[in-house]
VMD Tcl script that builds the backbone (N, CA, C; Angstrom):
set m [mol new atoms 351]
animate dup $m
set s [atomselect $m all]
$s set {name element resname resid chain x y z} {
  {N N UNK 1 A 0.849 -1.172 0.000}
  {CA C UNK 1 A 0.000 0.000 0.000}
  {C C UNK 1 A 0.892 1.230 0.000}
  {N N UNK 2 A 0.280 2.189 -0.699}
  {CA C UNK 2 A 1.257 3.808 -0.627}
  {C C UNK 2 A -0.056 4.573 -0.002}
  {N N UNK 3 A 0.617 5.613 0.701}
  {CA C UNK 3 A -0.408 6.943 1.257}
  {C C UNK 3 A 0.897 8.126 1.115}
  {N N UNK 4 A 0.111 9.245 1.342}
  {CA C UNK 4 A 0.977 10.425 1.177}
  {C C UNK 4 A 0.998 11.544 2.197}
  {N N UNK 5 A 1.905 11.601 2.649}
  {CA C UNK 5 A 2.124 12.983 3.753}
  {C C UNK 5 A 1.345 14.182 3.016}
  {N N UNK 6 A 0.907 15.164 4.184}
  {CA C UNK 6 A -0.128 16.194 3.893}
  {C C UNK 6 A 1.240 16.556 2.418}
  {N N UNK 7 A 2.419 16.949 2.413}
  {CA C UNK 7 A 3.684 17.799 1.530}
  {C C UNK 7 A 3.426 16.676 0.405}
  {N N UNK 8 A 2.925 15.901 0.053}
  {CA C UNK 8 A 2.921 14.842 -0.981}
  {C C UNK 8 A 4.259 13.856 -1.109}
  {N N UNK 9 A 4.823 13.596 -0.294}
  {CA C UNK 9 A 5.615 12.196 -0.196}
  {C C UNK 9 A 5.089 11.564 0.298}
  {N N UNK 10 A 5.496 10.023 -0.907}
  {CA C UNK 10 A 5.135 8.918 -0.546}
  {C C UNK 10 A 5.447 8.173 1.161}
  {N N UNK 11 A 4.130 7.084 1.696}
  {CA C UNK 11 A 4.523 6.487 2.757}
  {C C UNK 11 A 3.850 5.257 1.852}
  {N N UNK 12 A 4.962 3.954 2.445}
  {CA C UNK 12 A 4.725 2.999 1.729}
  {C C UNK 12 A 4.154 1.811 3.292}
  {N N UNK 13 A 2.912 1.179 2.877}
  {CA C UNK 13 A 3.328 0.161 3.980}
  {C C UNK 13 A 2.601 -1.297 3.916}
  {N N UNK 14 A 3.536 -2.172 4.354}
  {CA C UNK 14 A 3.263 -3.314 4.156}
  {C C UNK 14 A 2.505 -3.817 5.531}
  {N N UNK 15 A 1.914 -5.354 4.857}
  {CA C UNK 15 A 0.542 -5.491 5.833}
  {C C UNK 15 A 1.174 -7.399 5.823}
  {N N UNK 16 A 1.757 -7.874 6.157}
  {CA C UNK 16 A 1.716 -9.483 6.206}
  {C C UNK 16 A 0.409 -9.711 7.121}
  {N N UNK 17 A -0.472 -10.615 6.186}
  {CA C UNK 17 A -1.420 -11.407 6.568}
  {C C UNK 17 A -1.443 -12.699 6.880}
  {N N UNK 18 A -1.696 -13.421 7.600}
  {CA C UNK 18 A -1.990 -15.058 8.055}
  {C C UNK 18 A -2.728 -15.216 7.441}
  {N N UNK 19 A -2.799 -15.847 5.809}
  {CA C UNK 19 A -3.888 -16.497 5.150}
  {C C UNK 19 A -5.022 -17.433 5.856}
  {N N UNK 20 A -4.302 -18.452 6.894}
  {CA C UNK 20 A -4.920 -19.394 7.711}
  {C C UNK 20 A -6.068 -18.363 8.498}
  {N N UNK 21 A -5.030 -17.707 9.616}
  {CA C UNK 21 A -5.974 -17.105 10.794}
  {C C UNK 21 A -6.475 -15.776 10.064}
  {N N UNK 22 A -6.104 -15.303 9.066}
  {CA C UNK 22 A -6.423 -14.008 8.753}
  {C C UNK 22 A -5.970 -12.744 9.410}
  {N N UNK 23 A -5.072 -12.931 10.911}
  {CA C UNK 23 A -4.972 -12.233 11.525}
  {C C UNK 23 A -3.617 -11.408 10.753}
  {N N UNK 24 A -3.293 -10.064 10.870}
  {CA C UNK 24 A -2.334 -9.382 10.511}
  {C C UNK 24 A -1.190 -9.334 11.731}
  {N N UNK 25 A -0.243 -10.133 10.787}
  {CA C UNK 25 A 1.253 -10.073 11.597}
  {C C UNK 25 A 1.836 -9.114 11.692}
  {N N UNK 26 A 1.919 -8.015 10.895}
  {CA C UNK 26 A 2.916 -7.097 11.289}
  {C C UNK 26 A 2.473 -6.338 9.882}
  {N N UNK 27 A 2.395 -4.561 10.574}
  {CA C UNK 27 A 2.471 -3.677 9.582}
  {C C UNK 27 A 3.799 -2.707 9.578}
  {N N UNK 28 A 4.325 -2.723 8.752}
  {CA C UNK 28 A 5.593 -2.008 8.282}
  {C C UNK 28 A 5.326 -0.507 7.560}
  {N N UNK 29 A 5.493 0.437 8.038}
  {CA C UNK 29 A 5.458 1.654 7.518}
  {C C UNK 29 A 6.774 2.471 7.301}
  {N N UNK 30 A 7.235 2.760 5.673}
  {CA C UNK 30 A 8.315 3.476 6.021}
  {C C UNK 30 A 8.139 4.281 4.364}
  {N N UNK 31 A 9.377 5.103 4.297}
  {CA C UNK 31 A 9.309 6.254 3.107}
  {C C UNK 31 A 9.564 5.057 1.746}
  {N N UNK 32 A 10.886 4.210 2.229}
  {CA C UNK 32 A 10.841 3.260 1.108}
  {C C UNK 32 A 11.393 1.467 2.088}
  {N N UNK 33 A 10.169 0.797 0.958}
  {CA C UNK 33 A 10.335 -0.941 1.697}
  {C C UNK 33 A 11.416 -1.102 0.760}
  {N N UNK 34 A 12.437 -1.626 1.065}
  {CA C UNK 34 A 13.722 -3.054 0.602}
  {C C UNK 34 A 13.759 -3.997 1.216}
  {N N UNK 35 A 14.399 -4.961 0.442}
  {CA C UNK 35 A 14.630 -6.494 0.045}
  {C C UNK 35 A 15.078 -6.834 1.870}
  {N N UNK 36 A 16.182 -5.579 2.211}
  {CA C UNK 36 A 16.025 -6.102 3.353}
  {C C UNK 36 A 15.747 -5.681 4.356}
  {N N UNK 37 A 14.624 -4.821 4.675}
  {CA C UNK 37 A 13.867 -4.659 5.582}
  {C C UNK 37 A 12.588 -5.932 5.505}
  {N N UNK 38 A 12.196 -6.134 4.527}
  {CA C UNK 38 A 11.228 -7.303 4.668}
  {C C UNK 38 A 11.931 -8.690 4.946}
  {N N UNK 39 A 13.304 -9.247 4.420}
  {CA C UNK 39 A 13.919 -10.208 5.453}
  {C C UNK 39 A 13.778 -9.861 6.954}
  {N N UNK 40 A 14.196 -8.725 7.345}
  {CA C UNK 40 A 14.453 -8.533 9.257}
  {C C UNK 40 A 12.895 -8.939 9.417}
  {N N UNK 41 A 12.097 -8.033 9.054}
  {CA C UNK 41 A 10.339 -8.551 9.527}
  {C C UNK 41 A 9.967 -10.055 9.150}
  {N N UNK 42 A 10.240 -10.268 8.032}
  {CA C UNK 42 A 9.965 -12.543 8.331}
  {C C UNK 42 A 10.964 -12.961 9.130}
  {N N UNK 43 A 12.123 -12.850 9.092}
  {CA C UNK 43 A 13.074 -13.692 10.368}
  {C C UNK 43 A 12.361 -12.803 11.757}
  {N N UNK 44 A 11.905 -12.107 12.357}
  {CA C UNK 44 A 11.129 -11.864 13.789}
  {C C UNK 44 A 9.917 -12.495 13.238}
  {N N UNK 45 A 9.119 -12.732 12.240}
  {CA C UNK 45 A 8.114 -13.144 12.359}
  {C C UNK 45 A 7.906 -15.046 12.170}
  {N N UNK 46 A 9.359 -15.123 11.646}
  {CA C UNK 46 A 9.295 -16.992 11.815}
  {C C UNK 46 A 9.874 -17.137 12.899}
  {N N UNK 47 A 10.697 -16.515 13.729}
  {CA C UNK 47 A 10.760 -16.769 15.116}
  {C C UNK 47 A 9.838 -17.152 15.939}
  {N N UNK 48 A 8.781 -16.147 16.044}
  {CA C UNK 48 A 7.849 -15.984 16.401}
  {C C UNK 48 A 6.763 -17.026 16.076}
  {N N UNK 49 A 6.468 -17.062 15.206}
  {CA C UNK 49 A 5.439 -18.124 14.353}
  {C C UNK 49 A 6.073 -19.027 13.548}
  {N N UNK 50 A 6.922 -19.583 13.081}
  {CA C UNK 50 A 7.832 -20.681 12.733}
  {C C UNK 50 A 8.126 -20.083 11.319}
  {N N UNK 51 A 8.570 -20.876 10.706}
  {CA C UNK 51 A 8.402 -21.011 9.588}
  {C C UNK 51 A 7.902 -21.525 8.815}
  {N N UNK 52 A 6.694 -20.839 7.659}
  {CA C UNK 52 A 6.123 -21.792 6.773}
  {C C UNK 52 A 6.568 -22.114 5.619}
  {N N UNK 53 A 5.719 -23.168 4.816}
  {CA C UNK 53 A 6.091 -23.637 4.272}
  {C C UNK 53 A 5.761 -22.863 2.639}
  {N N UNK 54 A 5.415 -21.991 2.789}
  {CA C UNK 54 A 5.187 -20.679 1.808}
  {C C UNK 54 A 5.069 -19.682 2.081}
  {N N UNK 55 A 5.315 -18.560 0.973}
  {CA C UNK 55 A 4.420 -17.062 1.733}
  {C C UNK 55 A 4.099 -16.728 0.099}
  {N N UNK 56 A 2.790 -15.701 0.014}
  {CA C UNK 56 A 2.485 -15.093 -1.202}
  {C C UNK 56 A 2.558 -13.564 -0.778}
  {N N UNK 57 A 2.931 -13.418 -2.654}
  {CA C UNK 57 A 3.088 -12.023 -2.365}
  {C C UNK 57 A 2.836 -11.372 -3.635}
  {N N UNK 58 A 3.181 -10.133 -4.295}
  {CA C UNK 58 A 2.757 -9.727 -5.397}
  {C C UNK 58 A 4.446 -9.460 -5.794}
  {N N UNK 59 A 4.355 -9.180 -7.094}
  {CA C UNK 59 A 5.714 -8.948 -8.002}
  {C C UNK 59 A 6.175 -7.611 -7.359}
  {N N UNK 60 A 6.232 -7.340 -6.495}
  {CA C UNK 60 A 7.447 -5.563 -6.278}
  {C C UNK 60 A 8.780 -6.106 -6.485}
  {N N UNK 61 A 9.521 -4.997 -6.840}
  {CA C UNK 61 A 10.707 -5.116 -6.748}
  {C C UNK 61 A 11.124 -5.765 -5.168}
  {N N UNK 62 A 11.012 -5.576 -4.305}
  {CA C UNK 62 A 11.493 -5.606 -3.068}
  {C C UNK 62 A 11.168 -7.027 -2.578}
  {N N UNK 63 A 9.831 -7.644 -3.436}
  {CA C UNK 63 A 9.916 -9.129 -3.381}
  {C C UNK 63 A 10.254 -10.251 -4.456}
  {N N UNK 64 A 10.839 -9.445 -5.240}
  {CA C UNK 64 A 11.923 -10.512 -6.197}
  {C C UNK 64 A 13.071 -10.088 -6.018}
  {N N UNK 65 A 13.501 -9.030 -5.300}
  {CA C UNK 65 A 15.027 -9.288 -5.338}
  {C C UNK 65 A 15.665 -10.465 -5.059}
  {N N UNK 66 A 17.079 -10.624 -5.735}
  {CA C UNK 66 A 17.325 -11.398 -5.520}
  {C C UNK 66 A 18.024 -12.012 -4.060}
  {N N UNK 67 A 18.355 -11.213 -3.270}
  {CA C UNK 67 A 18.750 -11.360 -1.529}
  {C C UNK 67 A 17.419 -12.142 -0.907}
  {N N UNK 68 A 16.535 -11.600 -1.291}
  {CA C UNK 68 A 15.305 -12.086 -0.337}
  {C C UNK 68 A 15.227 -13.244 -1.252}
  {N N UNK 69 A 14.725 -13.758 -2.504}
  {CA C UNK 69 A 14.408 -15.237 -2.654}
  {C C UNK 69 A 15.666 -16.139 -2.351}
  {N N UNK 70 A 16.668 -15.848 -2.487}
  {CA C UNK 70 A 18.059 -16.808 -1.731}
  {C C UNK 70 A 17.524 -16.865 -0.245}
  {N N UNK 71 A 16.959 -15.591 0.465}
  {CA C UNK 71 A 17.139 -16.809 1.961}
  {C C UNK 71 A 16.055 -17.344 1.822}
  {N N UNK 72 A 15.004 -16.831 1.494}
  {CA C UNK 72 A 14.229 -17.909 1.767}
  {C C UNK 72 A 13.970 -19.231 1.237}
  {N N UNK 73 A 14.678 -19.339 0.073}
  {CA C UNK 73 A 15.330 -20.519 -0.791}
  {C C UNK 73 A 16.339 -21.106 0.578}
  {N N UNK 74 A 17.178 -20.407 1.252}
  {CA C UNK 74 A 17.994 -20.924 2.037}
  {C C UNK 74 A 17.609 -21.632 3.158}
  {N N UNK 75 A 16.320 -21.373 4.184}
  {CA C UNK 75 A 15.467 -21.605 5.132}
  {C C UNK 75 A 14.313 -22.306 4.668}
  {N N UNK 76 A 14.098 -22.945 3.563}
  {CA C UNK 76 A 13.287 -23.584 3.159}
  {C C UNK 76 A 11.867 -23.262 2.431}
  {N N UNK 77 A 11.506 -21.959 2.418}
  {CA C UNK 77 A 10.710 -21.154 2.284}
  {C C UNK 77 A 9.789 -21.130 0.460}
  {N N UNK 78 A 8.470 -21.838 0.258}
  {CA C UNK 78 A 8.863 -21.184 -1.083}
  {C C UNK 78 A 7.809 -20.441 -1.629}
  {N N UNK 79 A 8.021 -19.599 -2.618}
  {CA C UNK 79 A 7.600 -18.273 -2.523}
  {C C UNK 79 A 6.222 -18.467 -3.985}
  {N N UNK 80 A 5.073 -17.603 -3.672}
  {CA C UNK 80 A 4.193 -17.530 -4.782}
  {C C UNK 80 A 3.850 -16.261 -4.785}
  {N N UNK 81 A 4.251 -15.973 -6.168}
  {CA C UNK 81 A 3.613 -14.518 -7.029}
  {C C UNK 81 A 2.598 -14.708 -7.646}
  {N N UNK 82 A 1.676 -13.615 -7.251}
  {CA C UNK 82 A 0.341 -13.427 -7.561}
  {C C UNK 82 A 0.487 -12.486 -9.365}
  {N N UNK 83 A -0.168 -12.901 -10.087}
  {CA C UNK 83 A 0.190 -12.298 -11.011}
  {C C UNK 83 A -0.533 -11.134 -11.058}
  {N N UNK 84 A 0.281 -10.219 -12.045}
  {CA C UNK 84 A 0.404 -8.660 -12.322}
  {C C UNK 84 A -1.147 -8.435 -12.610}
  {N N UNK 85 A -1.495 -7.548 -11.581}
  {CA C UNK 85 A -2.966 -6.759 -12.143}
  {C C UNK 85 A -3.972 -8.277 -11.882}
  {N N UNK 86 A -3.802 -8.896 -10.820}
  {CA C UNK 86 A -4.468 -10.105 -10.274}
  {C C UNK 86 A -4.542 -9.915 -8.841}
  {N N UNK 87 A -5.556 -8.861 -8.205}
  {CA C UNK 87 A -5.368 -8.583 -6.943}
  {C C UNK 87 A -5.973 -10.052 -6.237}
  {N N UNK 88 A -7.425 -10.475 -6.723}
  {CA C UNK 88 A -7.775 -11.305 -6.304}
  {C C UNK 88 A -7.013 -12.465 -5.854}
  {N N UNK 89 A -5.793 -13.045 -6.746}
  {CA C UNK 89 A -5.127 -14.045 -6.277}
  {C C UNK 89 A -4.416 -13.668 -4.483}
  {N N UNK 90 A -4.664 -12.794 -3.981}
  {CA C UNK 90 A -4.196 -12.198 -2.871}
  {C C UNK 90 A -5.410 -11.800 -2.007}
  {N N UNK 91 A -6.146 -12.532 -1.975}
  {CA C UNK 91 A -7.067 -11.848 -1.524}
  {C C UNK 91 A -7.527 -11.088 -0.174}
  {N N UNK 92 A -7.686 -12.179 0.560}
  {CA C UNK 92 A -7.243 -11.901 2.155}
  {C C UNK 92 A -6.402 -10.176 2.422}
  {N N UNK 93 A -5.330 -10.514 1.651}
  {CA C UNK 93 A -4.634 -9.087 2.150}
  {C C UNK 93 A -5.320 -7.984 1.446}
  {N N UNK 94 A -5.637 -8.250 0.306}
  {CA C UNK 94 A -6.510 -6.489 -0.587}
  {C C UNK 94 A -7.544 -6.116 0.188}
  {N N UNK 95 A -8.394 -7.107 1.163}
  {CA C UNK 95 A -9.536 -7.062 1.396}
  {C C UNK 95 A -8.977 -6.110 2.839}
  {N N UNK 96 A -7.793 -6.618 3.557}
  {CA C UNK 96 A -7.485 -5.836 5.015}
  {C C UNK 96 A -6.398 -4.290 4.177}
  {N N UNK 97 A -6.294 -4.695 3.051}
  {CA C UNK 97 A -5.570 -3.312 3.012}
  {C C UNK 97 A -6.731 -2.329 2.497}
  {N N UNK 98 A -7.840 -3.043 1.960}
  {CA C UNK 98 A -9.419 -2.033 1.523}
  {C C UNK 98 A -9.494 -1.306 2.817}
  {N N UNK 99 A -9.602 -2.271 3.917}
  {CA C UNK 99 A -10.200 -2.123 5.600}
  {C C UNK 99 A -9.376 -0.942 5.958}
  {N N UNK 100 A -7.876 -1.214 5.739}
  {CA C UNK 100 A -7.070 -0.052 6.230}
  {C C UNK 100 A -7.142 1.068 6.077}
  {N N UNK 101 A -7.554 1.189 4.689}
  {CA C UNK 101 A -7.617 2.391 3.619}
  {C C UNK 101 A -8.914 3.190 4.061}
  {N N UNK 102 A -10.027 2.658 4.067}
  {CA C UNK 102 A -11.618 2.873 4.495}
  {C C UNK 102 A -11.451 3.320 5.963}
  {N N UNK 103 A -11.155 2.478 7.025}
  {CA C UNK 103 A -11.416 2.892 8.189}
  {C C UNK 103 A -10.123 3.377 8.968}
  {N N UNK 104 A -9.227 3.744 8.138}
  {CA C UNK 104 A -7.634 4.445 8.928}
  {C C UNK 104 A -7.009 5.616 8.119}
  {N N UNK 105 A -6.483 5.169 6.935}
  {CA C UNK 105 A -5.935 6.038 6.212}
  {C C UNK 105 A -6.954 7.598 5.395}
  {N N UNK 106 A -8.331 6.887 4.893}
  {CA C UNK 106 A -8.914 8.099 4.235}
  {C C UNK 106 A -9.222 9.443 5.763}
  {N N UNK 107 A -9.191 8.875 7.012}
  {CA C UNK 107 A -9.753 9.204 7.848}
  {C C UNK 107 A -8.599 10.596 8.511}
  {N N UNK 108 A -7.290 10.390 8.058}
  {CA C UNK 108 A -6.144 10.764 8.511}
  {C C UNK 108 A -5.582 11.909 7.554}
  {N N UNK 109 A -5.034 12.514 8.041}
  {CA C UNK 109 A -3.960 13.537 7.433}
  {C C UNK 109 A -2.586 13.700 8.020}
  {N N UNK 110 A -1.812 12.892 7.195}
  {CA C UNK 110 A -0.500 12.737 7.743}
  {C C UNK 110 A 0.533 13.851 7.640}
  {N N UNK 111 A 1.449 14.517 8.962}
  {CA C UNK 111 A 2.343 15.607 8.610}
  {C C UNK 111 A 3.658 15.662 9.585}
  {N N UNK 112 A 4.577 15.398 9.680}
  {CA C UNK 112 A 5.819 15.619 9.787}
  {C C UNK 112 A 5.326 16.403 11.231}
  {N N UNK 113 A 6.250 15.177 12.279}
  {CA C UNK 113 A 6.649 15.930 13.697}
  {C C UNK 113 A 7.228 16.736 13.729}
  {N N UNK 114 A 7.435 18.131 14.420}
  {CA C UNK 114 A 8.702 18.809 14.290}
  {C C UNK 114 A 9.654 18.294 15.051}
  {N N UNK 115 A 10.076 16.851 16.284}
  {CA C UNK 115 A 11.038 16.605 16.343}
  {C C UNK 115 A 11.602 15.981 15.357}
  {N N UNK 116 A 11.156 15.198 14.037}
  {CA C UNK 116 A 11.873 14.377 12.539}
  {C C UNK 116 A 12.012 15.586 11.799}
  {N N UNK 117 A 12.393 16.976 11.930}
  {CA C UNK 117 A 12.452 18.060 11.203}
  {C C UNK 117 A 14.008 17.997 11.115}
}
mol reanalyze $m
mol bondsrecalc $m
mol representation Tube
mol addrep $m
């Protein structure tokens, strides 16, 4: 998901969903997601909840790099891309990032603390 500070920069943020429980593991908010900031968030989150035996995701850059499919190629992990302009194959998560969008983000106007000045 992207949203935008009141100044119009992008905020990007990711939502890992539990397909099973549906419950949301962890939301990640930052100016820009990489390959390895989303490794640090699955290694605390297979700690935590093990490791499965898949995860889905959509084509970003940041989930085909190539660092991130080596570990999780390395840890056993294997990976499914939802194809391009196929939200539905993802569903679960479009439906909590609709939720996010509807009852959090349209609701908000985001603007720079003056202590991050």
């Amino acid at each position: 998901m992207s949203e935008q500070t009141h100044d119009g920069r992008k905020l990007r943020i990711l939502n890992i969903i539990d397909e099973h429980s549906k419950e949301c593991l962890a939301s990640f908010v930052a100016r820009r997601i990489r390959s390895q900031d989303i490794i640090l968030i699955l290694a605390d989150l297979f700690i935590e909840h093990g490791i499965p035996e898949h995860i889905r995701s959509d084509n970003g850059p940041e989930f085909i790099a190539k660092k991130l499919r080596k570990w999780l190629k390395d840890i056993g992990v294997n990976t499914l891309y939802i194809e391009p302009g196929s939200p539905w194959e993802n569903g679960y998560c479009e439906s909590f990032n609709g939720k996010m969008r509807y009852q959090l983000l349209d609701g908000e106007i985001f603007t720079r603390s003056s202590r991050h000045r």
